[in-house]
py3Dmol code that shows the C-alpha trace and the ligand (Angstrom):
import py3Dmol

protein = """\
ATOM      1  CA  UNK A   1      -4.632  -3.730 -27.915  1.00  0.00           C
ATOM      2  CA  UNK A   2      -6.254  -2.158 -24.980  1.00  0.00           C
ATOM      3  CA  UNK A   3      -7.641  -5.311 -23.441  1.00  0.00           C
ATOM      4  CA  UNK A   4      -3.676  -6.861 -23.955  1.00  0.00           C
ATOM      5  CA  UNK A   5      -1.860  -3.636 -22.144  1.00  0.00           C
ATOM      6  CA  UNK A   6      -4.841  -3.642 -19.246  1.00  0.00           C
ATOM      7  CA  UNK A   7      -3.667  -7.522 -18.754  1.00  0.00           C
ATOM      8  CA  UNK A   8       0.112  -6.211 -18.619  1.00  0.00           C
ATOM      9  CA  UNK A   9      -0.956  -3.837 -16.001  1.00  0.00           C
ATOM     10  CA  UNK A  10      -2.846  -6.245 -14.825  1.00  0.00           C
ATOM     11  CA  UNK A  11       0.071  -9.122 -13.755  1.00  0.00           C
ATOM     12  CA  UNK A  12       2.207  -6.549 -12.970  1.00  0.00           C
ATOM     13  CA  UNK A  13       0.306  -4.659 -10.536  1.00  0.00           C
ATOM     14  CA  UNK A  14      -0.049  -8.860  -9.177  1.00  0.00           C
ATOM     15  CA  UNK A  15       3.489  -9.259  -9.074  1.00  0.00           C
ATOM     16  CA  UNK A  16       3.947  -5.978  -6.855  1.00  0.00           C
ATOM     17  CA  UNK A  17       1.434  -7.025  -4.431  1.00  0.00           C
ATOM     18  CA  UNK A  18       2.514 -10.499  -4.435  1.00  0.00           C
ATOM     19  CA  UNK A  19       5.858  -9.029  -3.518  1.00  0.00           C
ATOM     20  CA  UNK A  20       4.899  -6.992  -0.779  1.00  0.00           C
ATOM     21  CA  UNK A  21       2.735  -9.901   0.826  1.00  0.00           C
ATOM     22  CA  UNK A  22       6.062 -12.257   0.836  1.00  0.00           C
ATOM     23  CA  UNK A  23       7.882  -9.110   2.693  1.00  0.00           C
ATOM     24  CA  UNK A  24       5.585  -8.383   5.246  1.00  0.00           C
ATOM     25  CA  UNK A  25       4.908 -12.179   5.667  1.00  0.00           C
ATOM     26  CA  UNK A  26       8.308 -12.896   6.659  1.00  0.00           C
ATOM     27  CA  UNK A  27       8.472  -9.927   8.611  1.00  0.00           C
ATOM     28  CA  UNK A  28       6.176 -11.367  10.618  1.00  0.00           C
ATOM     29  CA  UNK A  29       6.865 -14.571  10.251  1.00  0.00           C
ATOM     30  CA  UNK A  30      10.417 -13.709  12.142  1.00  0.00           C
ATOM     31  CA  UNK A  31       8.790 -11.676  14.996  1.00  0.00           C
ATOM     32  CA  UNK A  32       6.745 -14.936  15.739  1.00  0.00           C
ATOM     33  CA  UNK A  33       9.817 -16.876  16.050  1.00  0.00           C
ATOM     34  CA  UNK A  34      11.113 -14.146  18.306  1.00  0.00           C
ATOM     35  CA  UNK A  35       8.227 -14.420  20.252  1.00  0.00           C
ATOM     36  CA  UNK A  36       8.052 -17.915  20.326  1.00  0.00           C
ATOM     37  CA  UNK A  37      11.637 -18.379  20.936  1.00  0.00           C
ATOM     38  CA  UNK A  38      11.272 -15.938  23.969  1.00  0.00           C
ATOM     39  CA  UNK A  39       8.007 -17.844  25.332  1.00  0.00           C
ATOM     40  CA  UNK A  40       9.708 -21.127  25.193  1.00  0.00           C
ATOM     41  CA  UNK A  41      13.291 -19.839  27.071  1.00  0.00           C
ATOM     42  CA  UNK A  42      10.412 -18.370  30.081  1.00  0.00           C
ATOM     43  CA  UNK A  43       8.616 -21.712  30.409  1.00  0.00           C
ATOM     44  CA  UNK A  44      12.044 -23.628  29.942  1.00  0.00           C
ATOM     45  CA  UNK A  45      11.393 -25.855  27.613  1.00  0.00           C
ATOM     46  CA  UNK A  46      13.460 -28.768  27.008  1.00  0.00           C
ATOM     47  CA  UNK A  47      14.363 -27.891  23.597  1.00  0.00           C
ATOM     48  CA  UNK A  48      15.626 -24.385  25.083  1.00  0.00           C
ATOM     49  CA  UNK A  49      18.690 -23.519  24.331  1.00  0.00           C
ATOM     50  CA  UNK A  50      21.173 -24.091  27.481  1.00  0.00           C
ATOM     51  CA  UNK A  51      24.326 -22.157  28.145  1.00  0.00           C
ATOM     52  CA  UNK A  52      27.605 -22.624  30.329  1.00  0.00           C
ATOM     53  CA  UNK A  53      30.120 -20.203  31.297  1.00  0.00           C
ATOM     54  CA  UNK A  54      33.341 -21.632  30.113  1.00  0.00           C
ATOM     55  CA  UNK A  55      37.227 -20.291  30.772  1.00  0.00           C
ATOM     56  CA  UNK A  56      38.761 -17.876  28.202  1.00  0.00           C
ATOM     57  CA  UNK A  57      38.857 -20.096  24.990  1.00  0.00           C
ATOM     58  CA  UNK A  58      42.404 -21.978  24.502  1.00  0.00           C
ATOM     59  CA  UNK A  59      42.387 -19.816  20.852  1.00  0.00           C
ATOM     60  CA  UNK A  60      42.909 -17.116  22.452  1.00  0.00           C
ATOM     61  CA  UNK A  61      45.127 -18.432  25.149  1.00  0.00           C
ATOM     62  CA  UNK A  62      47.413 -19.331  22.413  1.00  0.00           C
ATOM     63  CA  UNK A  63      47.021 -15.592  20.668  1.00  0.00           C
ATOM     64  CA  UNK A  64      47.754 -14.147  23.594  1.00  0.00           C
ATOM     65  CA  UNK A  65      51.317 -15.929  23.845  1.00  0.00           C
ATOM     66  CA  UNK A  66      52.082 -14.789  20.184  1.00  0.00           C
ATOM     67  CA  UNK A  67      51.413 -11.016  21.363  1.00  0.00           C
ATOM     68  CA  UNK A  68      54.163 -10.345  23.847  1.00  0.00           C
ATOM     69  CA  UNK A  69      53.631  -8.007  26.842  1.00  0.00           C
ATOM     70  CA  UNK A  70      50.746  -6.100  24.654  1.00  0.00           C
ATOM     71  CA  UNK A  71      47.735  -7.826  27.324  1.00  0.00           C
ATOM     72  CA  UNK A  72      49.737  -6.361  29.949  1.00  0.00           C
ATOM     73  CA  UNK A  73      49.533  -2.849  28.485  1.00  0.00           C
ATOM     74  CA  UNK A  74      47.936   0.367  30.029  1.00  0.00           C
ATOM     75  CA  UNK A  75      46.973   2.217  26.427  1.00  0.00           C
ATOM     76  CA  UNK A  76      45.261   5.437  27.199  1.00  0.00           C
ATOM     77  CA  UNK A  77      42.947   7.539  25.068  1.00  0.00           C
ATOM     78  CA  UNK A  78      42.271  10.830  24.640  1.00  0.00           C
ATOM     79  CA  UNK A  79      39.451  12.432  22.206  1.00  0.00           C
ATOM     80  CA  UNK A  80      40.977  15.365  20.151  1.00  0.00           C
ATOM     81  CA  UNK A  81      37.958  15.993  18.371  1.00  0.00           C
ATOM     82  CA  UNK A  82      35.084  16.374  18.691  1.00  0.00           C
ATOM     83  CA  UNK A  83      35.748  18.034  22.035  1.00  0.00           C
ATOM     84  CA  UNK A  84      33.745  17.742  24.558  1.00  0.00           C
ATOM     85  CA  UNK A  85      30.698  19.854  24.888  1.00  0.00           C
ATOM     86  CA  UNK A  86      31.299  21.369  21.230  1.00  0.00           C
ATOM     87  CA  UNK A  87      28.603  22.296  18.834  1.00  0.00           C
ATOM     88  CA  UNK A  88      29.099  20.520  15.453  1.00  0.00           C
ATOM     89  CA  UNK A  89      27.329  22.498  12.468  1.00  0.00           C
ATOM     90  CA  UNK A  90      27.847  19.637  10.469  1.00  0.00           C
ATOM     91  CA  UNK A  91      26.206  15.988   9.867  1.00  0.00           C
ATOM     92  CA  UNK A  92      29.702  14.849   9.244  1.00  0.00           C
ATOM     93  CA  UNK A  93      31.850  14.671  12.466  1.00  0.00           C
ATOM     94  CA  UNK A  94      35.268  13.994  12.274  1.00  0.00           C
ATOM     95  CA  UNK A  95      36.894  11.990  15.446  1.00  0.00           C
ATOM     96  CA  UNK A  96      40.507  12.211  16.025  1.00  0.00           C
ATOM     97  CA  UNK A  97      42.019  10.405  18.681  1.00  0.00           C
ATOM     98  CA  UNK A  98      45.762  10.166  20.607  1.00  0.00           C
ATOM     99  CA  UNK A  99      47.015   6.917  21.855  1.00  0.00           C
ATOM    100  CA  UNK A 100      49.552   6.891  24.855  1.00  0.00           C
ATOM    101  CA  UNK A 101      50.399   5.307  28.275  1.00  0.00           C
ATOM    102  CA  UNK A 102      51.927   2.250  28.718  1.00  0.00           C
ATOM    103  CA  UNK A 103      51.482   0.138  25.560  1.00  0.00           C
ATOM    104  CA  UNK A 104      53.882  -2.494  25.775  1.00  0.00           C
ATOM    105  CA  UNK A 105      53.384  -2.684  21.765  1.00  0.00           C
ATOM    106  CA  UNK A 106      50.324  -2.295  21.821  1.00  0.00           C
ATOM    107  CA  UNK A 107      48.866  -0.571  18.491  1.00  0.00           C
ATOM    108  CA  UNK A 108      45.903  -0.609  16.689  1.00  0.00           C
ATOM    109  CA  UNK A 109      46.252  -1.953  13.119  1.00  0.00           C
ATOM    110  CA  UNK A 110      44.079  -4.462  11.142  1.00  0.00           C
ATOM    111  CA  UNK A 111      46.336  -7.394   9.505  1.00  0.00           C
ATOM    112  CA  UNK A 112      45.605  -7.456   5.865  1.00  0.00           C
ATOM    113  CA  UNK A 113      45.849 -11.172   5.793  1.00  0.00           C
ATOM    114  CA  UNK A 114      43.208 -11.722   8.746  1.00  0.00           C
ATOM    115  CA  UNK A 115      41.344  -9.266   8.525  1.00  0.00           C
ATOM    116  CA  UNK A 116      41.997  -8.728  12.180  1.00  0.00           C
ATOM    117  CA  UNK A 117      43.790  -6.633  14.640  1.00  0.00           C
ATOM    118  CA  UNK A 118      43.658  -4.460  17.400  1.00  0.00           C
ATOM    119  CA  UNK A 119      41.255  -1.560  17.165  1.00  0.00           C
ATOM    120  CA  UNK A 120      39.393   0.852  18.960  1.00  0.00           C
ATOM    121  CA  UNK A 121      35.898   0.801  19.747  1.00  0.00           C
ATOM    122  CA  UNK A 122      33.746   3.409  18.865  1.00  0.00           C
ATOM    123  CA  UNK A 123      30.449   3.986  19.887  1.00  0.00           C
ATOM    124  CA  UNK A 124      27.721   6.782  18.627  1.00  0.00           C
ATOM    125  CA  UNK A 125      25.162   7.372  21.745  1.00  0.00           C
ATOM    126  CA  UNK A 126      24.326   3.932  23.123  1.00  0.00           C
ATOM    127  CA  UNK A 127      24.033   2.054  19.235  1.00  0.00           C
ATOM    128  CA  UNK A 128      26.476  -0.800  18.410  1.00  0.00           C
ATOM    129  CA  UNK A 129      30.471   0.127  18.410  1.00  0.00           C
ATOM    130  CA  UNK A 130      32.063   0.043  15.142  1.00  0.00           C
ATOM    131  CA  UNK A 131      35.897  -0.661  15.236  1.00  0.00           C
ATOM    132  CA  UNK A 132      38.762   1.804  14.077  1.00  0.00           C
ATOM    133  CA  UNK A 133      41.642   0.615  13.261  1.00  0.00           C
ATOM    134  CA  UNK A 134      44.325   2.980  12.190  1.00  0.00           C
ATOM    135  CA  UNK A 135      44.174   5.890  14.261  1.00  0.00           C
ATOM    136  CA  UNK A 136      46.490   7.691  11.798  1.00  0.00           C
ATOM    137  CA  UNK A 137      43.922   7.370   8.936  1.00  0.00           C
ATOM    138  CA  UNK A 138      40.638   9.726   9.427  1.00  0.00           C
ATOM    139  CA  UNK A 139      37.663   8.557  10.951  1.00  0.00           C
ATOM    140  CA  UNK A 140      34.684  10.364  10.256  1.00  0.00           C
ATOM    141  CA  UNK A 141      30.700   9.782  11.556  1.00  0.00           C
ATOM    142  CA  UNK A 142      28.608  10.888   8.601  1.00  0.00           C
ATOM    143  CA  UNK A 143      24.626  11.761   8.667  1.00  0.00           C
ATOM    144  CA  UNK A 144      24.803  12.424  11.930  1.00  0.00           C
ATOM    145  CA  UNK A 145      21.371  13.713  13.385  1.00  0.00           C
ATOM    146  CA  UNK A 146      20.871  17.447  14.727  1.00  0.00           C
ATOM    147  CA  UNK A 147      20.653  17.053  18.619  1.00  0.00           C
ATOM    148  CA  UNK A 148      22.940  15.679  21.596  1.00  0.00           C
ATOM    149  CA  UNK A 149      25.376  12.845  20.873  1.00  0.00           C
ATOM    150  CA  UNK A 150      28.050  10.822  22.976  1.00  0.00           C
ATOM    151  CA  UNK A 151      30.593   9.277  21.425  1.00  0.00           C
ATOM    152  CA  UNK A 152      32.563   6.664  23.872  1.00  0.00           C
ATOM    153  CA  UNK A 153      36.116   4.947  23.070  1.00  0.00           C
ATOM    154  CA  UNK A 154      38.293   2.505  24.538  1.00  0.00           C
ATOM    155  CA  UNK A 155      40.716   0.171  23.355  1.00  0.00           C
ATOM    156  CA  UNK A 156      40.406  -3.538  22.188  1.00  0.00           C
ATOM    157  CA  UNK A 157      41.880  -6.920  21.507  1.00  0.00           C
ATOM    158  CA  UNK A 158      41.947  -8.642  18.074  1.00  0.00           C
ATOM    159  CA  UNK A 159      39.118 -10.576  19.503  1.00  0.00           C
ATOM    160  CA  UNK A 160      37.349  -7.701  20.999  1.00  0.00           C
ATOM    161  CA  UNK A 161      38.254  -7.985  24.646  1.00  0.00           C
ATOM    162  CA  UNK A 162      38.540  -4.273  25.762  1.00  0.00           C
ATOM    163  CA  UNK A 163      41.723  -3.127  28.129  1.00  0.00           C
ATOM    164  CA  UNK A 164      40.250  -1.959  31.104  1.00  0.00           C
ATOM    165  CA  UNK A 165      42.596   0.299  32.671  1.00  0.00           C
ATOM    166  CA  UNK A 166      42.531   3.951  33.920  1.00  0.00           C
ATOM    167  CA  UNK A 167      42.818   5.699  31.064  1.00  0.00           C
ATOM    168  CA  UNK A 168      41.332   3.560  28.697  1.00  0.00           C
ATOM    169  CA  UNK A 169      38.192   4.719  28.328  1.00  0.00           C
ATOM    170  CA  UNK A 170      36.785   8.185  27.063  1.00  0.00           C
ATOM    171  CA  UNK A 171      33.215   9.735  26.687  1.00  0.00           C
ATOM    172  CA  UNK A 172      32.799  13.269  24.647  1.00  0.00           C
ATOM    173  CA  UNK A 173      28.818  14.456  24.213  1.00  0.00           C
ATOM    174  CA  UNK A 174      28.478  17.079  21.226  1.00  0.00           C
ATOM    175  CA  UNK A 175      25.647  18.892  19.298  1.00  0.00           C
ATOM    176  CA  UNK A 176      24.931  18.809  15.668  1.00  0.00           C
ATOM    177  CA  UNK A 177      23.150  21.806  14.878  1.00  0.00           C
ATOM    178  CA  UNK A 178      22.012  22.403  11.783  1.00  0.00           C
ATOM    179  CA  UNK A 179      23.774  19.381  10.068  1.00  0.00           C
ATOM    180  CA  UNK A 180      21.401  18.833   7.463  1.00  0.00           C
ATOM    181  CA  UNK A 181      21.426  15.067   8.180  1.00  0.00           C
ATOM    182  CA  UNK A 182      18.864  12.707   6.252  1.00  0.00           C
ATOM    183  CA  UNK A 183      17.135  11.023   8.842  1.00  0.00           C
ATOM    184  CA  UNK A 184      15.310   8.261   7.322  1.00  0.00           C
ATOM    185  CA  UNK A 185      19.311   7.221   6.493  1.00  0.00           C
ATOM    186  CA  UNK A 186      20.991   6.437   9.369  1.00  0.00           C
ATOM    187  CA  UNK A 187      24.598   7.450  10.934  1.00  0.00           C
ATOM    188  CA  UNK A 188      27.600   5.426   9.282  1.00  0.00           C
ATOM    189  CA  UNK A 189      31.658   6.160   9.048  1.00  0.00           C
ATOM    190  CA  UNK A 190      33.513   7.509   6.341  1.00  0.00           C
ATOM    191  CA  UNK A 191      34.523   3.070   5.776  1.00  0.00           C
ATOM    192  CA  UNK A 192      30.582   3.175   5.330  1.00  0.00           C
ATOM    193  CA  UNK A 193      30.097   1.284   8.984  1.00  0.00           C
ATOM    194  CA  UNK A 194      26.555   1.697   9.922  1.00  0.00           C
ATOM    195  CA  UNK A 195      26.714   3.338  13.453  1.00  0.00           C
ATOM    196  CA  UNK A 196      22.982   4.129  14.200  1.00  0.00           C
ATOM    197  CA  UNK A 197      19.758   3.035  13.373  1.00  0.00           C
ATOM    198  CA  UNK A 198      17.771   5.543  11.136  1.00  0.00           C
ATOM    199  CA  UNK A 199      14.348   6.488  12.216  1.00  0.00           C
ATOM    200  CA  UNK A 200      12.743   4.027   9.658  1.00  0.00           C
ATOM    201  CA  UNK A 201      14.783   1.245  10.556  1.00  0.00           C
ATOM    202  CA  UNK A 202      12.741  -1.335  12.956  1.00  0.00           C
ATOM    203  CA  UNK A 203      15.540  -2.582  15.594  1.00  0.00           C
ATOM    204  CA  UNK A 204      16.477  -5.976  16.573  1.00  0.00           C
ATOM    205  CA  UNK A 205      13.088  -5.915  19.193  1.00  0.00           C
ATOM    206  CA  UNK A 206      11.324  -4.816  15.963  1.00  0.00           C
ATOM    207  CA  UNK A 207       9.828  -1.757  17.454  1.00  0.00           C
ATOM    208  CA  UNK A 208      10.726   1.778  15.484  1.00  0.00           C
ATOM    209  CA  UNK A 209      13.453   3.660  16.948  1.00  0.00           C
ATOM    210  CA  UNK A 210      13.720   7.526  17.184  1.00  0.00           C
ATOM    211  CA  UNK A 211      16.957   8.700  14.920  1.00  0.00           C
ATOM    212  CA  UNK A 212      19.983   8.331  17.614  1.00  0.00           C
ATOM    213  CA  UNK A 213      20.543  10.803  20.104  1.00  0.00           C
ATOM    214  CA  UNK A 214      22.070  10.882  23.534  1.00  0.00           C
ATOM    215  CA  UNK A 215      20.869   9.823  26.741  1.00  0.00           C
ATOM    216  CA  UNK A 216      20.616  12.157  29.565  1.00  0.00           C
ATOM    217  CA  UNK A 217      23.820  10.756  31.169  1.00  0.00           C
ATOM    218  CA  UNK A 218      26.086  12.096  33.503  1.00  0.00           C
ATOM    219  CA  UNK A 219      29.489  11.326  33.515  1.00  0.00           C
ATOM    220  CA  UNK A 220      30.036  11.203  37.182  1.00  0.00           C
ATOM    221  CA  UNK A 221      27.743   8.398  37.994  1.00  0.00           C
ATOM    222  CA  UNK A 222      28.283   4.579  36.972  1.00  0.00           C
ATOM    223  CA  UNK A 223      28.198   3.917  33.765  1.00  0.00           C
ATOM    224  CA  UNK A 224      27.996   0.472  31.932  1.00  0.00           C
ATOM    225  CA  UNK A 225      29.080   0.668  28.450  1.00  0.00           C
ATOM    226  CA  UNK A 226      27.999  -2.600  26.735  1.00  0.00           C
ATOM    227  CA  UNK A 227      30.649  -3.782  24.112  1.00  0.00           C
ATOM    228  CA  UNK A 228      30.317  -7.535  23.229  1.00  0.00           C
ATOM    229  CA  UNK A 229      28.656  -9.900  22.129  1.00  0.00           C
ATOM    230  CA  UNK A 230      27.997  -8.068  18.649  1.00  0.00           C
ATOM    231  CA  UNK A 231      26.734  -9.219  14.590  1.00  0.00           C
ATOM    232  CA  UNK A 232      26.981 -12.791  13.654  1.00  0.00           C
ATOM    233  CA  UNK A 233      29.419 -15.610  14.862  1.00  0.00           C
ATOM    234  CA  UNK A 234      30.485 -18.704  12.503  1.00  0.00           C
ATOM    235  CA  UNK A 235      31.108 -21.887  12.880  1.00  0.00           C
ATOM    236  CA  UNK A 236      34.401 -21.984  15.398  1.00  0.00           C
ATOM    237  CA  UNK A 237      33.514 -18.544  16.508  1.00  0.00           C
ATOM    238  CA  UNK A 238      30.052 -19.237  17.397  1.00  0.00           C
ATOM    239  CA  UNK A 239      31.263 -22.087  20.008  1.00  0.00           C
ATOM    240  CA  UNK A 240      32.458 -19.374  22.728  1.00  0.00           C
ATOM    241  CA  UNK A 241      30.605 -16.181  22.665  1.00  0.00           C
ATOM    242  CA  UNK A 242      31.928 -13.741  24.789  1.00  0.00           C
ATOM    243  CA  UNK A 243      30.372 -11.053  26.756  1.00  0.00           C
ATOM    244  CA  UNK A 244      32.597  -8.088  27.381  1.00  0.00           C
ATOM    245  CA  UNK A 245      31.276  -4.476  28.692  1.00  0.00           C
ATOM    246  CA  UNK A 246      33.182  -0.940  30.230  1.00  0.00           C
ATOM    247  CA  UNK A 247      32.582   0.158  33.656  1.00  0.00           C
ATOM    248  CA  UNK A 248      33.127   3.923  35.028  1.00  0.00           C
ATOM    249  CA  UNK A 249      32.444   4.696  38.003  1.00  0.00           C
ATOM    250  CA  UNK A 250      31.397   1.682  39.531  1.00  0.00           C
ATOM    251  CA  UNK A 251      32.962  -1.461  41.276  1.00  0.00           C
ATOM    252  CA  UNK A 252      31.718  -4.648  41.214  1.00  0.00           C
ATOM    253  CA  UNK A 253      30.686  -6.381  44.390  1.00  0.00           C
ATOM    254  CA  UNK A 254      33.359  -9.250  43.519  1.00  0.00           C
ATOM    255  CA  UNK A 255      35.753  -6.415  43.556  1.00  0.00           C
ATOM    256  CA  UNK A 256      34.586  -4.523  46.611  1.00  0.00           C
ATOM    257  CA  UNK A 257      32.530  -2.279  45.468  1.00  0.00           C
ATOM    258  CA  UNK A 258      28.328  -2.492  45.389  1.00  0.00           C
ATOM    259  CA  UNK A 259      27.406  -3.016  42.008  1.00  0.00           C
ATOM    260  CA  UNK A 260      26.532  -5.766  39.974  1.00  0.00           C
ATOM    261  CA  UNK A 261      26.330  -6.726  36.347  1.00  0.00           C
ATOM    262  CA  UNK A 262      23.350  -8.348  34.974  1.00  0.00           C
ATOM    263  CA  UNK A 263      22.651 -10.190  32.040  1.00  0.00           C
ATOM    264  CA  UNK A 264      20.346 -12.695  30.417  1.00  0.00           C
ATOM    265  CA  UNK A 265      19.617 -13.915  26.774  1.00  0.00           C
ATOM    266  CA  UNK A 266      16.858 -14.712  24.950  1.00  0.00           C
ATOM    267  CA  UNK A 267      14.796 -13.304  28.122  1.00  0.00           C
ATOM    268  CA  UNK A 268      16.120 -16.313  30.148  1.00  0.00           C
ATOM    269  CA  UNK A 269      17.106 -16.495  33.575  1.00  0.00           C
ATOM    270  CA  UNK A 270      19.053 -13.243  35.003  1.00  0.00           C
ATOM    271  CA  UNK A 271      22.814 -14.281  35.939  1.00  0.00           C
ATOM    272  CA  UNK A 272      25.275 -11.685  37.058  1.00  0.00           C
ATOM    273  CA  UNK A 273      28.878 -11.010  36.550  1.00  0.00           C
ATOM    274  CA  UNK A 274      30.496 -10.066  40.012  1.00  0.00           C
ATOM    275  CA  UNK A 275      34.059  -9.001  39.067  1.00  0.00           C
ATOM    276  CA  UNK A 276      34.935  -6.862  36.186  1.00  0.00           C
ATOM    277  CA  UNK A 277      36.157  -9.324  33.678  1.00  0.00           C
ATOM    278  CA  UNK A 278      34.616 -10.806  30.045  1.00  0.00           C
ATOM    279  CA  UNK A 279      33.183 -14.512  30.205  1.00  0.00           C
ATOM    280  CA  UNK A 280      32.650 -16.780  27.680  1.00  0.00           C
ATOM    281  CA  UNK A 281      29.238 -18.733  26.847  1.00  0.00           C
ATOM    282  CA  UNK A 282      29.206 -21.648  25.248  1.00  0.00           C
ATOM    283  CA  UNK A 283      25.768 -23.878  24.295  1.00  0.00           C
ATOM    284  CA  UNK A 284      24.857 -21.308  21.437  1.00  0.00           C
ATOM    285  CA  UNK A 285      22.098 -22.738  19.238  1.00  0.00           C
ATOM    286  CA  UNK A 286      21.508 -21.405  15.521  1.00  0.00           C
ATOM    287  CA  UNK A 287      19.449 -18.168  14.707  1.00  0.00           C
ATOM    288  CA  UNK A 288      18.888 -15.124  16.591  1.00  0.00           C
ATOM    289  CA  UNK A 289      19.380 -14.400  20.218  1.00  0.00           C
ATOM    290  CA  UNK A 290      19.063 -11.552  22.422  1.00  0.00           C
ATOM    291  CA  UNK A 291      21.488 -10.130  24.819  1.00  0.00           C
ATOM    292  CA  UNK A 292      20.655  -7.767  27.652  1.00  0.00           C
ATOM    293  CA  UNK A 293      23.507  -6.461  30.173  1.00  0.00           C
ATOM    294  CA  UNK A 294      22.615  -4.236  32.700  1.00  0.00           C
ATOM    295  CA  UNK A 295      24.251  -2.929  35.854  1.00  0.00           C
ATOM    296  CA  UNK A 296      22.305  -3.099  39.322  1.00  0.00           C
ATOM    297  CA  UNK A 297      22.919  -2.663  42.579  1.00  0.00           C
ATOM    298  CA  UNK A 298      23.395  -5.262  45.359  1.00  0.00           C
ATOM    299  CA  UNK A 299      19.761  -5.796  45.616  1.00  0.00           C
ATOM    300  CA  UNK A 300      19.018  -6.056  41.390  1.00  0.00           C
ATOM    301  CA  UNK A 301      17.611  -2.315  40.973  1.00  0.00           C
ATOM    302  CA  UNK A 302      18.261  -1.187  37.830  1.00  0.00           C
ATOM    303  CA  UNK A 303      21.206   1.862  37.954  1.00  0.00           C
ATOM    304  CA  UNK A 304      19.622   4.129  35.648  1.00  0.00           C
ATOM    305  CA  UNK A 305      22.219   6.654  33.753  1.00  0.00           C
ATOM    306  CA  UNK A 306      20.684   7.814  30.522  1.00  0.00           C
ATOM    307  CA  UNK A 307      19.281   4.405  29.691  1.00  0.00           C
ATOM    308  CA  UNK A 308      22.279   3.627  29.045  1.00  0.00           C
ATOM    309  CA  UNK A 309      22.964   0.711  31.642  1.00  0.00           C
ATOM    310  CA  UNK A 310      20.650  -1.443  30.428  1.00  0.00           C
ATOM    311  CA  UNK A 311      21.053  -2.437  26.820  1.00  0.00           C
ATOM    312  CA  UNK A 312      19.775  -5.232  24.661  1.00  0.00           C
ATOM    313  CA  UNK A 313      21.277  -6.768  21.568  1.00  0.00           C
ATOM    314  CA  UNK A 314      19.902  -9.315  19.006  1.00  0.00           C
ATOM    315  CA  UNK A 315      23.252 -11.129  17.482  1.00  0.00           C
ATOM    316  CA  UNK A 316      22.986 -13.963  15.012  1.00  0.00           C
ATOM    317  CA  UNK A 317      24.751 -17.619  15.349  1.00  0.00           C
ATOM    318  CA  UNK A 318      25.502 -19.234  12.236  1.00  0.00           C
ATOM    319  CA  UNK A 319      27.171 -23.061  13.354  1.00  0.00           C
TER     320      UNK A 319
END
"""
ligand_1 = """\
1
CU
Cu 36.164 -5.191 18.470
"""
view = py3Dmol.view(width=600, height=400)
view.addModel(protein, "pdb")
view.setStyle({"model": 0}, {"cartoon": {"style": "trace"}})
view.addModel(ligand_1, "xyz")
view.setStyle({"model": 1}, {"stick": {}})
view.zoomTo()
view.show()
């Protein structure tokens, strides 16, 4: 009997290991790829992966006919809570938010038949946004981590596309003190949206990140806020990816001011966006890529606020 439950012990003690040896081999199995991927795209390849900007898709041409004067429309925000530079003794932060200006129609709401809709984009420090959709239901950030916070918000399309009027866009920074939070979880929403990475949690570049706190930004000085691309695009969605970002306080050169916006993926070639406008990529190849936007000045310095003008982002295509 002893010899039998020894050999129990035995295979499954075998079983666990062989488990954890299939993990951590595809673990690093899909860092290789990264780095290959990335090694390939700097010695280009022929087999890299080769992208064109193209005009704003004809889909959304056509949904933009369907929507009245709502593209036209000025929809401003403001943040009734949290307010700026309050203390939050809480992990769980509840965001309220007003809607005005010139909407033309404009509302968000997500179409139960779609799944889609207009929503606002919300955005914990400088992690992924997550979308909110009906501003009169609550929106709460839960597990949020003791320490400084920004939250930023502005308006968006049905297919993402922010409004970029006056107005549009607000940034609130708040403590949590004392919250309690768990911070090998990380942040989500009350809908159970994920908005941070937890301190355990490796991030797309696979390095461990530091549970999600502010950056040292200041609101007066320009400010990129990097919105799109974001998650995984299918099939017809993953033909046209489009890049879409916030600007405060800064002009483009293309629009006479001195600042430009760079961005590159995969750690390909650097090409910059001179007015203030989304584009479109098409060329997008299966698997992971990386997206970095950054904003720079007319000679390609970096404009450091925060660290939050330069920001990288691993999607996934799916064709
Ligand atoms: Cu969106």
């Amino acid at each position: 009997m002893k010899i039998i439950k020894y050999a129990t012990l035995l295979v499954a003690f075998a079983a666990l290991t062989a488990c954890e040896t299939a993990t951590n081999t595809n673990t690093n199995a899909n860092r290789t790829n990264i780095n290959a991927a990335n090694m390939t795209n700097t010695n280009a390849a022929p087999t890299a992966q080769t992208l064109t900007e193209v005009p704003r898709p004809q889909k959304i041409s056509d949904e933009m006919k369907t929507r009245g004067e709502q593209d036209n429309a000025a929809p401003t925000i403001t943040v009734v809570e949290p307010k700026n530079n309050s203390t939050v003794n809480n992990s769980t932060v509840r965001v309220k938010l007003a809607l005005s200006g010139d909407l033309k129609g404009y509302k968000p709401m997500k179409d139960m038949t779609t799944g889609m809709g207009n929503h606002i984009h919300v955005i914990l420090d400088n992690q992924p946004y997550e979308a909110y959709y009906n501003l009169d239901s609550e929106f709460e950030l839960r597990n949020v981590a003791d320490g400084e916070h920004t939250l930023r918000f502005f308006p968006s399309r049905p297919w993402h596309e922010s409004y970029k009027n006056d107005g549009a866009f607000q940034m609130v920074r708040f403590t949590v003190k004392n919250g309690g939070a768990d911070t090998t979880k990380p942040a989500t929403t009350n809908a159970n949206q994920t908005m941070s990475n937890a301190s355990t949690a490796p991030t797309p570049q696979g390095k461990d990140m530091q549970t999600s706190t502010a950056g040292a930004v200041d609101m007066q000085k320009p400010l990129l806020t990097y919105s799109r691309p974001k998650g995984e695009y299918k099939g017809a969605d993953a033909e046209n990816i489009m890049i879409d970002f916030w600007l405060q306080n800064a002009k483009l050169q293309g629009d006479g001011g001195e600042y430009r916006v760079r961005y590159s993926v995969d750690g390909g070639e650097a090409k910059f966006v001179d007015s203030w406008k989304p584009i479109w990529l098409a060329g997008w190849t299966s698997g992971k890529h990386s997206v970095k936007v950054e904003l720079v000045d007319k000679a390609g310095n970096l404009v450091d606020n925060g660290g939050y003008n330069s920001t990288t982002r691993e999607i996934t295509v799916a064709k």
